[in-house]
Each structure stands twice: as C-alpha cells, then as structure tokens.
C-alpha positions as MATLAB code, in Angstrom:
seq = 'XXXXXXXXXXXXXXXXXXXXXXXXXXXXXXXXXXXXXXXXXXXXXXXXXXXXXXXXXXXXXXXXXXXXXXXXXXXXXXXXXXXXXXXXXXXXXXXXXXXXXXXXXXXXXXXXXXXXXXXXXXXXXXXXXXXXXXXXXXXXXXXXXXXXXXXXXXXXXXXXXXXXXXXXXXXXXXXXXXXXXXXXXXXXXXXXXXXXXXXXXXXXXXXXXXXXXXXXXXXXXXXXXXXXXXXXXXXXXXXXXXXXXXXXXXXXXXXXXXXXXXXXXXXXXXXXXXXXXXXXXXXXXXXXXXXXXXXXXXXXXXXXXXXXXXXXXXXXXXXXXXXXXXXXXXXXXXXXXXXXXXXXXXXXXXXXXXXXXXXXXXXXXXXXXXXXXXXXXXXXXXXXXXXXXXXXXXXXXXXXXXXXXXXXXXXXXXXXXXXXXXXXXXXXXXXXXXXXXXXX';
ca = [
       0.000    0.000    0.000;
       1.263    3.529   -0.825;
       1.079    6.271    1.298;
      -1.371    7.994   -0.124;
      -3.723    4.920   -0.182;
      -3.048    4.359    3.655;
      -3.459    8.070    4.069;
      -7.304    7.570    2.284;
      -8.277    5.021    4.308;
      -7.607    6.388    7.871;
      -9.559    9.828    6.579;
     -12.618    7.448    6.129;
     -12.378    5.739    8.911;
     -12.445    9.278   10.615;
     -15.737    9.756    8.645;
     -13.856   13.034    6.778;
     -13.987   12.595    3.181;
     -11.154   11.933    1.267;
      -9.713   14.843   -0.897;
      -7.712   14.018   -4.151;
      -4.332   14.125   -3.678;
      -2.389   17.041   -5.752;
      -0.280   15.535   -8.985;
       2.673   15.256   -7.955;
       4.894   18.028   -9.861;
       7.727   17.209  -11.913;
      10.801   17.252  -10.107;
      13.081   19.901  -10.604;
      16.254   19.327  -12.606;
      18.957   19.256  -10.118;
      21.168   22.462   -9.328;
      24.497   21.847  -10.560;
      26.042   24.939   -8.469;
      23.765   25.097   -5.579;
      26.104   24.422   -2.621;
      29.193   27.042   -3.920;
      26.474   29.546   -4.503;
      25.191   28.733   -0.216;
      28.612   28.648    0.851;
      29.288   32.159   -0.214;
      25.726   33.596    0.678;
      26.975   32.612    4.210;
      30.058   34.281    4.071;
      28.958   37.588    3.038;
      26.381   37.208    5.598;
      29.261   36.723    8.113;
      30.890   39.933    6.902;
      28.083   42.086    7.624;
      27.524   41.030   10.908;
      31.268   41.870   11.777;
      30.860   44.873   10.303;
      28.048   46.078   12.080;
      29.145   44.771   14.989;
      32.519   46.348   14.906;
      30.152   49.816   13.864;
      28.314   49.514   16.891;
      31.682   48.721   18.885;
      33.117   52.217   17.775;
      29.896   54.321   18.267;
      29.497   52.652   21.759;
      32.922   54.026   22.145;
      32.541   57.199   20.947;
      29.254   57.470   22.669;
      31.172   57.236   25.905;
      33.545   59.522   25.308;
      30.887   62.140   24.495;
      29.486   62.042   27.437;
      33.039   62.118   29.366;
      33.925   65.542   28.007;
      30.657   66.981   28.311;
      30.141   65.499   32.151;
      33.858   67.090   32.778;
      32.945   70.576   30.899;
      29.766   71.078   33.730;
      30.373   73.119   36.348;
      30.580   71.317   39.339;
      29.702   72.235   42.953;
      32.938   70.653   44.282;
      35.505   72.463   42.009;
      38.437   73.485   44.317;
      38.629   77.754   44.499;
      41.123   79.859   41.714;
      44.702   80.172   43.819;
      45.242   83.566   45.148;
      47.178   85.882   43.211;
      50.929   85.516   43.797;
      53.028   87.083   46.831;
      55.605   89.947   45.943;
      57.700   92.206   48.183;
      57.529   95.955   47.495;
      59.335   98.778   48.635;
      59.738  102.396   47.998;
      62.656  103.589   46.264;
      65.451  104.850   49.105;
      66.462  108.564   48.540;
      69.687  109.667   50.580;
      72.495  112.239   49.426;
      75.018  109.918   47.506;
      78.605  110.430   45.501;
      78.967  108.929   42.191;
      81.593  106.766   42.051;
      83.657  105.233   39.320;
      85.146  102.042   40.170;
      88.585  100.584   38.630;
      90.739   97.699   39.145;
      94.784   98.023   39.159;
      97.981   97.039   40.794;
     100.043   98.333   43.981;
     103.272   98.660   43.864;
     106.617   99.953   45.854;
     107.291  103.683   45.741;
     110.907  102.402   45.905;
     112.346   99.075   44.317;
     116.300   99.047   44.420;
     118.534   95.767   43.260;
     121.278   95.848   45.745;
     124.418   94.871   43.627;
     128.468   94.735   44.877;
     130.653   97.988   44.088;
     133.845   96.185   44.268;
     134.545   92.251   43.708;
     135.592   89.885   46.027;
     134.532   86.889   47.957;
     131.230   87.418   49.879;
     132.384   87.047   53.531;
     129.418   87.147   55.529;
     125.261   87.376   54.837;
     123.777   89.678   57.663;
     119.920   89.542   57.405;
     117.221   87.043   57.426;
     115.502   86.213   53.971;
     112.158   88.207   53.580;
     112.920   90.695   56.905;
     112.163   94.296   57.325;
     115.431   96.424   57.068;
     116.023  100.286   57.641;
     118.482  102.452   55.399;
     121.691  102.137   56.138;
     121.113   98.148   58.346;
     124.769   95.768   56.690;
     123.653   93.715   54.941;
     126.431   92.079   53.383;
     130.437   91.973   53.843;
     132.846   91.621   51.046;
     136.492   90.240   52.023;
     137.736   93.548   52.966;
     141.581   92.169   53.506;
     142.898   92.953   50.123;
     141.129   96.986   50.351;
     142.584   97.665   53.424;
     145.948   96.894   52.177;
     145.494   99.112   49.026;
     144.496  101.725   51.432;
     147.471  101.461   53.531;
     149.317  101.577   49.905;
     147.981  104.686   48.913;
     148.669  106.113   52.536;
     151.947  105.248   51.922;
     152.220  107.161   48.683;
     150.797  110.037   50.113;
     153.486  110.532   52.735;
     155.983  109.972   49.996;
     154.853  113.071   47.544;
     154.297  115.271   50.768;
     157.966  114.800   51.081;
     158.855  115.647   47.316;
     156.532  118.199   48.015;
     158.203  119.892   51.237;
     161.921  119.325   49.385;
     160.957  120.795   45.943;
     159.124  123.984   47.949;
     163.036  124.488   50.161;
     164.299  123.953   46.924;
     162.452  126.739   45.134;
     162.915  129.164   48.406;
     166.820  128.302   48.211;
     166.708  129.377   44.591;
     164.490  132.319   45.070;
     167.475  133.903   47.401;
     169.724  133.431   44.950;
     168.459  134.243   41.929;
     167.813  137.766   43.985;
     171.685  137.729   44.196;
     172.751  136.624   40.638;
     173.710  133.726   42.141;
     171.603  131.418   40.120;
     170.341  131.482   36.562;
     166.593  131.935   35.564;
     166.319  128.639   34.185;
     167.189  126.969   37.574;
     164.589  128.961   39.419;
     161.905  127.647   36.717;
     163.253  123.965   37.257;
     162.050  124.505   41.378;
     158.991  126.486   40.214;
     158.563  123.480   37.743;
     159.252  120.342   40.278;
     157.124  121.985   42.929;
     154.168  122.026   41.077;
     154.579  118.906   40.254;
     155.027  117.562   43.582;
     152.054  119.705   44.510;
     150.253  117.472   41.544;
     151.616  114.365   43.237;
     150.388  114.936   46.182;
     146.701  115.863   44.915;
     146.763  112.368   42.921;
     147.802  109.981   46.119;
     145.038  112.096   48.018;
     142.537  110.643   45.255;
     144.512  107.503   45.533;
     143.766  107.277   49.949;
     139.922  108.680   49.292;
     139.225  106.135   46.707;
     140.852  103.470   48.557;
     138.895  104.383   51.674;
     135.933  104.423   49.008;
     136.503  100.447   47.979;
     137.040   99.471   51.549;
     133.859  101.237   52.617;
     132.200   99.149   49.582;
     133.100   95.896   50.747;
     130.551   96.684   53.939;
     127.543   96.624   51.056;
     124.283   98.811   53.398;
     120.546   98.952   52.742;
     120.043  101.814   50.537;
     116.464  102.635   51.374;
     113.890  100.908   54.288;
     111.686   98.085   53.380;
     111.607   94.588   52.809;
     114.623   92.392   51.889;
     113.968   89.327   49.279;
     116.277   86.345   49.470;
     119.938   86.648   49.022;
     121.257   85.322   46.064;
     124.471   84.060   46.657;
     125.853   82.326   49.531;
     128.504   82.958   51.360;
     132.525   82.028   49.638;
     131.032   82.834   45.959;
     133.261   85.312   44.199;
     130.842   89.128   43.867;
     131.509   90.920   40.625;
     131.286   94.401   41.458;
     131.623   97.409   39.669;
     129.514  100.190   37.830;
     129.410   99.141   34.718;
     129.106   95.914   32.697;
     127.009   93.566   34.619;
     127.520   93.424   38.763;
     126.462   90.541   40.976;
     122.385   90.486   41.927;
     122.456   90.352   46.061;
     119.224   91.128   46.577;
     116.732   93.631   45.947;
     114.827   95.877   48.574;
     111.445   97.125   48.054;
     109.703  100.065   50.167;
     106.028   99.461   52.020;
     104.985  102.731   53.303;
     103.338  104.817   51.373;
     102.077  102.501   48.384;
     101.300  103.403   44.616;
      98.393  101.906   43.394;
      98.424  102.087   39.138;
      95.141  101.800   37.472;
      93.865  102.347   33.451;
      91.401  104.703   32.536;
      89.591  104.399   29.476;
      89.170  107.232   27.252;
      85.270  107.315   27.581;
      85.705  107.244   31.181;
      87.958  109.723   30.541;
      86.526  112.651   28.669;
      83.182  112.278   30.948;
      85.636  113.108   34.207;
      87.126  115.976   31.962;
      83.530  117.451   30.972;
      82.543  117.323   34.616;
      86.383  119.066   35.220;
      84.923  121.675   32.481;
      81.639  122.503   34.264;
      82.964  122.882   37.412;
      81.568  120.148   38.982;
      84.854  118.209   39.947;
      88.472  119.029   40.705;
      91.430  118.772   38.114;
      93.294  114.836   38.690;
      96.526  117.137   37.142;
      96.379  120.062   39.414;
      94.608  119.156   42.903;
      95.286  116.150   44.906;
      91.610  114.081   44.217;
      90.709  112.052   47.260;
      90.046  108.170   46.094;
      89.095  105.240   48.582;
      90.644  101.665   48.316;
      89.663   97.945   48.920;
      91.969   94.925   48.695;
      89.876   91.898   46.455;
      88.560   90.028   49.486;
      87.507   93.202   51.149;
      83.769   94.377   50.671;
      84.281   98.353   52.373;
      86.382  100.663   51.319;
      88.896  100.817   53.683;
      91.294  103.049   52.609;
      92.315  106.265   52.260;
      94.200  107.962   49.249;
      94.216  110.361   46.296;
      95.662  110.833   43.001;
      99.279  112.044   42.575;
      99.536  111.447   38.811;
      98.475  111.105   35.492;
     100.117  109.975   32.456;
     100.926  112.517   29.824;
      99.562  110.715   26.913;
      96.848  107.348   26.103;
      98.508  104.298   25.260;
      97.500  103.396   21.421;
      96.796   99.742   21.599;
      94.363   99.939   24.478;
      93.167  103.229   24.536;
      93.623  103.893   28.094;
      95.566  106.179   29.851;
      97.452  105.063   32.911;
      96.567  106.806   36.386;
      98.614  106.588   39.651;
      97.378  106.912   43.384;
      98.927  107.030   46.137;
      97.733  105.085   49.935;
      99.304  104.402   53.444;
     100.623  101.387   54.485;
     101.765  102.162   58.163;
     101.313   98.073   59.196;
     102.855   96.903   56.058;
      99.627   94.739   55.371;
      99.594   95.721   51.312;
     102.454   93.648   49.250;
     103.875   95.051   46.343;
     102.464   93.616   42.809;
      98.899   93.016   44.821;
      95.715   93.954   43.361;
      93.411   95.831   44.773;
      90.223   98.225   43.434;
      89.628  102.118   43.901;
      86.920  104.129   43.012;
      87.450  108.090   42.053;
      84.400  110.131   42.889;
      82.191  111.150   39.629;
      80.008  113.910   41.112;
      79.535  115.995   44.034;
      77.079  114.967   46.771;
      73.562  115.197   45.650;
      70.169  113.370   46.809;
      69.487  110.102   44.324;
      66.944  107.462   44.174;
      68.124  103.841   44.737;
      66.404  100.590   44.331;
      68.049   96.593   44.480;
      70.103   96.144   41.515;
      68.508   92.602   41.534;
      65.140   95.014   41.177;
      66.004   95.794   37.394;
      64.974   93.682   34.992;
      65.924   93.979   30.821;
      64.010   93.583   28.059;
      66.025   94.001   25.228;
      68.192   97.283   25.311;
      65.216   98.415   27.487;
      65.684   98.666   31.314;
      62.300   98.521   33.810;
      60.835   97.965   37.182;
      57.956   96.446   37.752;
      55.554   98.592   40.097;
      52.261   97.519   41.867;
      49.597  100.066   41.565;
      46.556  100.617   44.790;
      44.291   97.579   43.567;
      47.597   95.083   42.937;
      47.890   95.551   39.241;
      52.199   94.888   38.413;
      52.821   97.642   35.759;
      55.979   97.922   34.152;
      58.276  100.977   33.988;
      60.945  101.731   31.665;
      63.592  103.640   33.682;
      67.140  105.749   33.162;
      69.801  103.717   35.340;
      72.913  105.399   36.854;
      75.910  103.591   38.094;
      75.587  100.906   40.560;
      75.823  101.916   44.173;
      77.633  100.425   47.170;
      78.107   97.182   45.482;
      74.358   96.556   45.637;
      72.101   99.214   44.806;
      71.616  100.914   41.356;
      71.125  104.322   40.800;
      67.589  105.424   38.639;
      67.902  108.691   37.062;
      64.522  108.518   35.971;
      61.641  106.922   35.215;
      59.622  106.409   38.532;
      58.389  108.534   41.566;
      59.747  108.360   45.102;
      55.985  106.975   46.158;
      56.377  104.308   43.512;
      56.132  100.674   44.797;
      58.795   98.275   42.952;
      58.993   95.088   43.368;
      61.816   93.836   45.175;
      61.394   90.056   45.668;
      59.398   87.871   43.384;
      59.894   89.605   39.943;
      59.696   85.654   38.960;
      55.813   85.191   39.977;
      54.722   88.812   38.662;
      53.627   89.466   35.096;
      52.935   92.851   33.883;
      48.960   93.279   34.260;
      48.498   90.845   36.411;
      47.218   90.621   39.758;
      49.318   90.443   42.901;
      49.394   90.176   46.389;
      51.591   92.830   47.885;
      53.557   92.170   50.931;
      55.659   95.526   52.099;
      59.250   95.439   52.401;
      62.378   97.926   52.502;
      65.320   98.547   50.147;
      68.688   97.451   52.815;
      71.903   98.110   50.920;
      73.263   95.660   53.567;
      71.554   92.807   52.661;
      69.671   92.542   48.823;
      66.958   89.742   49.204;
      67.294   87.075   46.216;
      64.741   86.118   43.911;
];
C-alpha cells in the first residue's frame, strides 16, 4: 500500500472525506552549483555582521567619550577655588644724598724698588739679614772680604806721605833758589826747574790724596748697606762665591729691597671714562686729577668696604695706542705693612659731588632688550611695568635710577619671577637694605 492509499483510508475511517491528492509536480532538474552559490551567501552574511558589529563597537565608544567631556565641561559644585594671586615684596625707592663713584681695578706697587748689587769684587764674607725681613736704610747687609782693600788703602797712605815729602823738598828747593836768583847767584832757568818740580810735587800729592779717598771708598764698599727701608727678598748668593762688582758691565744680583709705606696703586682709565671726568672738570663740577690732589678710597679683592684712604698724585701725559687707556697713579698708606707690592686691589674716584638720588636693588632691574624697567604695583595690585634711566651701581648693591619712577612708587623687590605685567598680585611691604639685597 502507498502512502497515499493508507493516508485515504484512515480519513474514512475518521468519517472526513477523502480529498484528491495534488499531482505530484515534476521534479526539478537538479542544481548543478547550488552548494558554492550557499557557501558564499553565508560568508557575506558573516561579513556584515562583523561589520556592524565592529560599527556599533566604535559608536558605543565614541558614545562614551561624548558624554566624558561633556560630564567634565559642567560646572561642578565641588571644584576646588582659583589660587590667590601671587606674593611679591615691594618697597619704595630709598632717597639719601650719595657720591657717584667710578670704580677701577689696578695694581700696587713699591714707591721704591732698588737691586742691591756689589761695588767692588771679592769673595762674599758674611750674609747679615734674614731672607724676607724688614730692614732700615743704612742696616749691613752684606760683607765683602775687605783684607785685600785695606791693604790698598794702607798703599795709597803710603804714597801720600811719599809726595808730601817731594813736596816739602821741591818747595826748600824753590825758596833756596828764590834767594839766589835775587843775588845773581843762580840762573833763571834753575829757578823755573824749582817752580817746575814743585808744582809737580804739589800734583803728586793731589793724585795719592785721590789715591787714599778712593781706597777708603773700595774698603767702605766691601761693607755693602741697605740703601732705602723696606723689605729684603732672598739673598742670592751664599757665602765664599766670588761678587763681581763694579759700575758698569754687569755686577752681581744680592738682593733687591722694596719700600712698604706709602704705596702706589696704578690703574687704566679708558678714554670714555675719561673725557666724561674731563667734561665734569669743564663745568665745574669736579676738581682737576693734574692740578689738585683728588681724594680716592681703596679695597683689597677680598675686602667688601672701602677701607682706605688715598688720592691721586699722577696722570700719564699721553693714552697708550693699543688699548686706549691712559694710565693713572694713586697714592695710599701702608703704616702696618699689610699691602704687598704687585697686589691687586680696586679704587673708586668720585664722579660727582654729593647730591640726593633714588636707589632701588640692583637685583630690582629687569631687561628687556636694550630696554631697562621695574615692575611697580599700583593701589588695587595691578604689576605695571616701567621703563627707567639707570645710573651707576651703588655700594656694590644698589643701582642708581635717574629717571623713570616717583619716590611713592612701589617696585617690586622680591618675586619679579611670579609677577607678570597686568596681572594681579598680592603685595607684601618690604624695605630697600643696601646691607643685605633679598634674592629672587
């Protein structure tokens, strides 16, 4: 039985009637590329659904993000409060009467410097100071063997006593003549002959004088003396080396002797420097360097004050042409004999009379450019920046302003780093101390 006849059979029993079955239609011819053409369907299917679902990964993303900035650009309740506006130190600029002052660095040295060098030659004998001592003029230094001097002296004595007595014969001589050529009793030639040998013994006599006094001269060499007070360096030669003396050619080195008190102290000037101390010489403002004695004060390098005392004694009659300076000379006491010779040292010369200037930190100025300023804080804390003329610098730590600002101006002395011109500050009050410049 087929189905369809078993299928006919149970609808009668169930009393439904049968219906006719449907022809059967003719089967399809079979695909030939059915599966490939499947296979591939699925894939692309595949590749959407990545697609998309990468799509949806990104705008999830995105999404997010969104809402990130937007919850952070909100204002929130709990923000934390703007900082206050920075802290500065101000201070009014200090007025007091000042003087100018040029400062320049130079060189002391000795107002005496002597090589001590052997008149006369001879073995050195004795040595009698210490290496590096203080001497006076006229302390022995050193002794030459004086044996051989003192016999030439007794030499030349010796030939002095001889032409006194050719001197006393040829004089009785002449008087024995002179009585009798008064007579007849002796020619005029013989009475020139006594006139003759008694000058000459007179001669003799004048040259073994020269002989003793240079003799006494040598001998007093030999004993060689400081010739002016100061210092002694080392000696040069020891004792039992043979001293070449003399004065000329080239004498033995003993040792050389250099004064302490007073001091010259040799600085340059430039010739800008210059011609401003000559304009100020022209208006009357400042004393002539060439005519008056200009008062100058001192300071060794290590030494912050100005210590000591001097003035200018010279000035050089023409500038040197490779450096365009001219070369300036000051003199200073040295009663203790603390200053060496060939120290440096630094001296400023006084470039105005005394008049009342304005004087703020030199740490105070700041430059833009070829532009100097100070930054001021106005009533409501607003920094505001002032271009100002500058003068010389002050007592090391303090700079002169010319103009520019007003002695009720507040600069700002300490924290030029946190202030910005227009910006808001908080002002703390300070004072300008030339002792002690607060740092940034």
């Amino acid at each position: 039985m087929t189905q369809e006849t078993f299928e006919a059979e149970a609808e009668r029993a169930r009393g439904r009637p049968r219906r006719k079955a449907a022809p059967e239609p003719a089967p399809p011819p079979p695909p030939v590329e059915a599966a490939p053409r499947r296979a591939r369907r699925g894939l692309g299917w595949l590749v959407v659904l990545l697609l998309a679902a990468g799509a949806a990964a990104l705008i999830w993303n995105y999404w997010g993000l969104l809402r990130t900035q937007w919850t952070a650009l909100q204002p929130s309740q709990e923000a934390p409060a703007a900082p206050p506006p920075p802290a500065v130190t101000i201070a009014k600029p200090l007025v007091k009467e000042i003087v100018e002052w040029k400062e320049f660095t130079g060189q002391f040295v000795a107002v005496d410097s002597v090589d001590v060098r052997a008149r006369v030659s001879g073995y050195l004998e004795s040595i009698n100071f210490a290496d590096g001592q203080i001497v006076k003029k006229g302390d022995l230094l050193f002794v030459i063997e004086p044996k051989p001097y003192e016999l030439a002296l007794e030499s030349a004595r010796a030939d002095l006593v001889q032409s006194e007595a050719n001197l006393e014969l040829a004089k009785a001589q002449l008087d024995r003549t002179a009585e009798l050529r008064k007579k007849n009793y002796a020619t005029e030639e013989t009475y020139d002959e006594r006139v003759a040998q008694v000058n000459t013994a007179t001669a003799g006599r004048v040259g073994a004088i020269s002989a003793v006094n240079q003799a006494e001269l040598n001998l007093a060499y030999t004993r060689v003396t400081a010739p002016i007070a100061g210092r002694v360096s080392r000696h040069e030669l020891s004792v039992g080396n043979l001293v070449i003396g003399g004065t000329t050619g080239q004498p033995t080195l003993l040792t050389s002797i250099v004064s302490l008190d007073p001091m010259h102290f040799f600085f340059n000037v430039s010739e800008a420097d210059g011609m401003t101390y000559k304009r100020l010489v022209a208006k009357g403002q400042l004393p002539s360097a060439r005519d008056q004695k200009v008062e100058v004060e001192g300071q060794l390098m290590d030494e912050k004050n100005w210590s000591m005392q001097g003035h200018i004694d010279f000035v050089d009659n023409q500038y040197d042409r490779s450096t365009g300076t001219i070369r300036v000379r000051a003199a200073f006491l040295n009663p203790d004999f603390f200053i060496t010779p060939g120290q440096f040292g630094r001296v400023r010369v006084p470039m105005s009379q005394p008049h009342e200037a304005m004087l703020v930190p030199d740490a105070a100025v700041v430059t833009d450019q070829s532009t100097k300023l100070l930054f001021t804080v106005t009533q409501d804390g607003t920094v505001v920046p002032k271009p100002v003329e500058l003068g010389p610098v002050y007592d090391g730590n303090l700079r002169i302003v010319r103009s520019g600002i007003e002695p009720s101006d507040n600069v700002i002395v300490v924290g030029l780093l946190r202030a910005r011109p227009g910006q808001k500050v908080t002002p703390e009050e300070g004072s300008v101390d030339k002792a002690a410049v607060p740092k940034l």
